[in-house]
N, C-alpha and C positions, 0 to 999 in steps of 0.2 A: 868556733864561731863566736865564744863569748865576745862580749864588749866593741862588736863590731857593730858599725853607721852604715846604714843606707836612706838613698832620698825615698826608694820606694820598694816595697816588699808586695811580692805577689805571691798568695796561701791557693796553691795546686798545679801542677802540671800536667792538665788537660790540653784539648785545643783551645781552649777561652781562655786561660791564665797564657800560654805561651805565646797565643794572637797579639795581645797586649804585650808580651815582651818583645816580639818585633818590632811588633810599632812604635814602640817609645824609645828601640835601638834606632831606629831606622828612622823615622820622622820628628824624634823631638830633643835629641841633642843629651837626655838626663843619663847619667853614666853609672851612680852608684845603686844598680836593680837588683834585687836578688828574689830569686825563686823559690817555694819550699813545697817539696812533693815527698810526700810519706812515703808514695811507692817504689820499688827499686830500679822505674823504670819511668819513663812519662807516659801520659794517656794508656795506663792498665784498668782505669774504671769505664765512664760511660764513653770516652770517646774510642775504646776500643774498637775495632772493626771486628767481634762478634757480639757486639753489644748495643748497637746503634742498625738504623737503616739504611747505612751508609749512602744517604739521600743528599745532596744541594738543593735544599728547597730553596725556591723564588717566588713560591705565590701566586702562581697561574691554577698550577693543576691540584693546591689545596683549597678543596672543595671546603673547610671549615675555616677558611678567610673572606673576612670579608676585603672588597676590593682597598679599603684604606690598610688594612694590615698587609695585606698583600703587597703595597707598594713597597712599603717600609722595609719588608724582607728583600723586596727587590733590588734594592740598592748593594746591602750587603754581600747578597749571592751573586753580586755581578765582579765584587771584590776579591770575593774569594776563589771566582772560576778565573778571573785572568791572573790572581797568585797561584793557582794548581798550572795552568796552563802552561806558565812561566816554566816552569818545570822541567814539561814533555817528559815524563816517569810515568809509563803506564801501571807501575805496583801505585802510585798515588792515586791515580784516577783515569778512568776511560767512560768518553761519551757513548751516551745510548742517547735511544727516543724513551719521553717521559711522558705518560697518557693516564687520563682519568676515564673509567666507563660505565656508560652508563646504560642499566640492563633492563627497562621495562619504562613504559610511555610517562608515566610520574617523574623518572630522575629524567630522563631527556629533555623533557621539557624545562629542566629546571637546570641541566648541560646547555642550552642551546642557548637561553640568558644569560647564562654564567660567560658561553662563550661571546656575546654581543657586546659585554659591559666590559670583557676584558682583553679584548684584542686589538683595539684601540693605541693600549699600553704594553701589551706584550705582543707587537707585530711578530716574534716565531709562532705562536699560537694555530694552529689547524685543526678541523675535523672530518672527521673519518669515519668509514661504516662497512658493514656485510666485506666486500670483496679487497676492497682496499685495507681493512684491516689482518684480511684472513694473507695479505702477500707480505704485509710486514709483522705478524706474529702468528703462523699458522694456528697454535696451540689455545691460543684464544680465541678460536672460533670453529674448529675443530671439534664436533659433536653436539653445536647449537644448530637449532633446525631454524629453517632457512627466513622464516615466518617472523622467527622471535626478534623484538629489537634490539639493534645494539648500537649505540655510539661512542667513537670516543672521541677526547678532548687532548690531544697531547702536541710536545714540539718535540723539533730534533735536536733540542739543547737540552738533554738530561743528563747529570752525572752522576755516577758512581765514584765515590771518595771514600780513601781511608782517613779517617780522618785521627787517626796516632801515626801515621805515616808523614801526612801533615804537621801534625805539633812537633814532630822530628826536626823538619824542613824548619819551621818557626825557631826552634831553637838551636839548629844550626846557624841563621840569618843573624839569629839576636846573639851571640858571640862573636860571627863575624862584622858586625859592624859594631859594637862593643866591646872590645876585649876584658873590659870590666865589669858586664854583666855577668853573677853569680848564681849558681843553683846548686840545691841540694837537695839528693835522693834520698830517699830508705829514713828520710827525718818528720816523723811526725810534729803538729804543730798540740803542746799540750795547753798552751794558756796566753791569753794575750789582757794587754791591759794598758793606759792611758797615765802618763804622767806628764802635768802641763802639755807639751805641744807635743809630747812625745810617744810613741807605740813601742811598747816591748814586747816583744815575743820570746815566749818560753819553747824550746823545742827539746825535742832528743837529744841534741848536739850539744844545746848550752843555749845562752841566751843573746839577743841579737835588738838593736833600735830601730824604728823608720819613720820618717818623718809623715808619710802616706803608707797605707797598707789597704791591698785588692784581695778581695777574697772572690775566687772559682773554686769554688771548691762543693758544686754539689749542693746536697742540702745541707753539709757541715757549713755553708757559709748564714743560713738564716740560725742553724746553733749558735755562731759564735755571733753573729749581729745580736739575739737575745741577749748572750751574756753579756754585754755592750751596751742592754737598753735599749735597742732597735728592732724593729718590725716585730713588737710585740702584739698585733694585732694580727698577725701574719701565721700560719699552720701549715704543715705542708702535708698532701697526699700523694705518698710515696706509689707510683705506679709500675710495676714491673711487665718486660715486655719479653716473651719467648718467642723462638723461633723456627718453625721448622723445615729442613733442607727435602727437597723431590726432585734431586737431577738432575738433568738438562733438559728444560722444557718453555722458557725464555730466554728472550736475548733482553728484553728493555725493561723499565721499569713498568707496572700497572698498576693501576691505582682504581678504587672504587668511591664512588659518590658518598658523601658524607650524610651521614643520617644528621637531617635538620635539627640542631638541639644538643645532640652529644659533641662534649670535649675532644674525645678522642678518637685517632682515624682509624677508618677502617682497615681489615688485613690486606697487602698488597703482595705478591710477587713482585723478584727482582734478581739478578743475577749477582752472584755475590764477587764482589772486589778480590777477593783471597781464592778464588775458583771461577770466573766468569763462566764455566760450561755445569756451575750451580745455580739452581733455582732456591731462594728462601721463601719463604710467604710468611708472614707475620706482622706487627708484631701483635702480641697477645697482648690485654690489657686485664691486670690483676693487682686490687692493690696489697701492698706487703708493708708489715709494721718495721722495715731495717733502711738505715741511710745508703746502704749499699744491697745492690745483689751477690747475693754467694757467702755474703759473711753475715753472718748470726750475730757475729760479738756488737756487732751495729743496733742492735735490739735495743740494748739498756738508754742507748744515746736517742734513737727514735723516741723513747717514751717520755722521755724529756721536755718533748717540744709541745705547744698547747693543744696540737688536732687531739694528741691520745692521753694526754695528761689532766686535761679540763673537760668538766661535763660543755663547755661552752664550743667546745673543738667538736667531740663526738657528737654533738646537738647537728654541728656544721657538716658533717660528712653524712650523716640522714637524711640531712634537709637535702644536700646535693642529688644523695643517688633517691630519695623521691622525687624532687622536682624535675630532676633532666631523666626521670623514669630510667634510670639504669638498676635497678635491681637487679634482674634477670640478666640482663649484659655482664656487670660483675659476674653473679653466678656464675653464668656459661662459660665468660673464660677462664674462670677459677678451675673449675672443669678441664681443659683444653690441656693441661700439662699431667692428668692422670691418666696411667695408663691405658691402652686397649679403647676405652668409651672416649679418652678425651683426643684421640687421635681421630674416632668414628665422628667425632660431633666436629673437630675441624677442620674434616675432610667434607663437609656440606658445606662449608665458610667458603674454603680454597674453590670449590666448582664452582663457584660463581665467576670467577676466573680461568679456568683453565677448569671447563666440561668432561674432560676422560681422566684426571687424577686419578687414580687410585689408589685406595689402603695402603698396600704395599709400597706403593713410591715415598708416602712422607716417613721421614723420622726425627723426632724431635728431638733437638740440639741440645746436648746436654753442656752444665755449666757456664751456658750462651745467654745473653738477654742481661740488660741494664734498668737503671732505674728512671724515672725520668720525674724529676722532684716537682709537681705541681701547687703552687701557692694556692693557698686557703685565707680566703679574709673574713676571718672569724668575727667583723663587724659587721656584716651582709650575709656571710653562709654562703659566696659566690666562688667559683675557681677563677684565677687571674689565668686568664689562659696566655700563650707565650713567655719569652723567653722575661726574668724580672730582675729589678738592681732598684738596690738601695742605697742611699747616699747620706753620709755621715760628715761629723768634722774628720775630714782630711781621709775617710774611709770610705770603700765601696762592699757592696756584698751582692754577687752575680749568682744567682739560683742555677739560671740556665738552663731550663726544660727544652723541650724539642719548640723550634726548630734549633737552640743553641750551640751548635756547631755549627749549620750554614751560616749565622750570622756573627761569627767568631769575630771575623775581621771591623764587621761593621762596628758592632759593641767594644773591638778595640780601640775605633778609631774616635768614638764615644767618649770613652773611658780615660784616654789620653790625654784627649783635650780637658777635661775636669783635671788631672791630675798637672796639668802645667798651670792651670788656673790653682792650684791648690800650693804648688810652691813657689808660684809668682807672688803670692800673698804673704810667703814666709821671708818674700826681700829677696828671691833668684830672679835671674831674667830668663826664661825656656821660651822658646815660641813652638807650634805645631805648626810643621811646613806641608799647611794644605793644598800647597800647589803642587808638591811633590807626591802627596797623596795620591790625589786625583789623575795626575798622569802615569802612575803607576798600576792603580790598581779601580779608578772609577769608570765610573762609563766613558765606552769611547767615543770621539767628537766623530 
């Protein structure tokens, strides 16, 4: 690879690095792309399908959007359902019903707003109760007495996505409309650096130029924007999510009402993409000091970053879990992957869904679960919640937390236009054919 030119160099092959290499195959003309993924394979970190929820959110039935964020994701998920769709690959993706519920007079009431303010804009949107819900999910309402309330909030536009099954698809597309688009596996990125208008990157392989350089790469992308000089005010709280498998005991997705105030969602049931006659429920929420799950050697590089290396960081991740009162929360799902008790204590979580679980039926997924890289804006002490990018001369840095894979395509099509804006500056002519976008993959007229 030494002393080889590219216009653009994308650092990870997830779903959110390969998104953008379709797009820039496919809608924007630039030829010399190349990819660099450390792994031996694409999407073996969070876009794994045992490491995600393999959810398409849109914003309806997440109960911790507000209705403008909500919209915003909604564009994207509608991109990315008619590029799975395209497809027709039930190993990519199969529709369910995707429903939120709500289990005592407090969340209903607070269901029944949620559903007036948002069905306006999400005409699939319906709700449901006692008999109606018990013929489309027996198991969810099986062993609730008759008295108790329940509602839900869901449509029958839910999907289940692999979404490494997807980045597959992405980079098959981006070769086939590119024969010139470049990637490489099993090549770590060791150093990158700026000379005049130009990016060198140091890898395994050898060394390589680009004129623009994208980083998806996880939290490895706000490491290397530091080393860069960028989003130095930025921390990350590394949250890891477990999973545990009971079955077959749904068929859709459930979702529970979002506790007013906390970042993160609640446990859900779902049937899993790799087994649809499995039930998951999770995920756990635990934070962990590593840029990755499963590998330890990520330690040294986490401590790196300012959450845990500055009294200014650690000041910031106190003030969080006091003010949004998650103490106890942390705790308990810290808890939730120890044996015996922590199985006892998320077998209480899980029945608030699904009434007759029992002990016996969960077992928690070993070497399962991802990380989901939360910004810290160590100038407020606040969590940036959603998906985050930072924008540099001629560089991007895509964090990506959840929802970042539903919105892969969106942040591609983002992400593209910047980068044609970036080498039309350098004296190319690119254009982004947003007409061919939008009949391909936007809403339909």
């Amino acid at each position: 690879m030494k002393n080889y030119h590219f216009e653009v160099a994308i650092i990870g092959g997830g779903v959110t690095g390969l998104a953008l290499a379709h797009v820039l195959s496919r809608f924007t003309g630039i030829k010399k792309v190349l990819l660099i993924e450390k792994n031996w394979w694409v999407a073996e970190v969070n876009s794994h399908p045992l490491n995600n929820a393999q959810t398409s959110h849109d914003g309806s039935t997440e109960t911790n959007y507000s209705l403008e964020h909500a919209l915003q994701v909604k564009a994207a998920a509608t991109a990315l359902r008619r590029y799975v769709d395209s497809k027709g690959d039930p190993l990519l993706s199969q529709k369910v019903k995707r429903m939120v519920i709500a289990i005592n007079e407090k969340e209903i009431e607070k269901l029944l707003k949620r559903y007036r303010e948002f069905k306006v804009h999400y005409p699939d949107l319906w709700l449901k109760s006692g008999l109606e819900l018990a013929r489309i999910e027996p198991n969810l309402m099986i062993g609730r007495y008759l008295k108790d309330p329940i509602w839900a909030m869901g449509s029958d536009e839910g999907y289940v996505v692999n979404y490494q099954k997807l980045a597959e698809y992405f980079m098959f597309d981006a070769r086939y409309n590119n024969p010139e688009f470049t990637y490489f596996l099993s090549t770590p990125l060791k150093s990158i650096c700026r000379t005049g208008n130009i990016y060198t990157l140091e890898t395994s392989q050898g060394i390589c130029t680009a004129d623009v350089v994208v980083f998806a790469a996880g939290s490895y992308s706000l490491f290397f924007a530091q080393k860069l000089g960028y989003g130095l005010n930025y921390g990350i709280l590394s949250v890891a999510g477990s999973f545990y498998s009971a079955g077959h005991l749904l068929d859709n997705k459930i979702y529970r009402m979002q506790v007013e105030g906390r970042p993160f969602a609640e446990i859900h049931g779902d049937p899993d993409i790799l087994n649809m006659n499995d039930t998951r429920f999770g995920p756990t929420t635990k934070p962990l000091p590593l840029m990755e799950r499963h590998h330890n050697e990520t330690f040294k590089d986490y401590m790196q970053l300012p959450l845990a290396s500055t009294l200014r960081g650690v000041a910031s991740v106190l003030k969080i879990l006091w003010k949004q009162r998650l103490m106890w929360y942390v705790f308990k799902n810290a808890l939730f992957d120890i044996p015996v008790i922590g199985k006892a204590l998320f077998l209480l979580e899980a029945r608030k869904i699904v009434p007759t679980l029992r002990y016996g039926d969960l077992k928690l997924r070993k070497h399962a679960g991802g990380v989901r890289p939360q910004l810290v804006d160590l100038e407020t002490g606040e969590l940036e919640i959603g998906d985050a990018s930072l924008v540099g001369d001629n560089i991007i840095f895509n964090t990506t937390p959840s929802p970042g894979a539903s919105v892969c395509l969106g942040n591609a099509h983002r992400d593209a236009i910047r980068i044609v804006d970036f080498l039309n500056k350098m004296g190319r002519n690119y254009h982004f054919d947003e007409e061919q976008f939008q009949k391909e993959l936007g809403k339909k007229s």
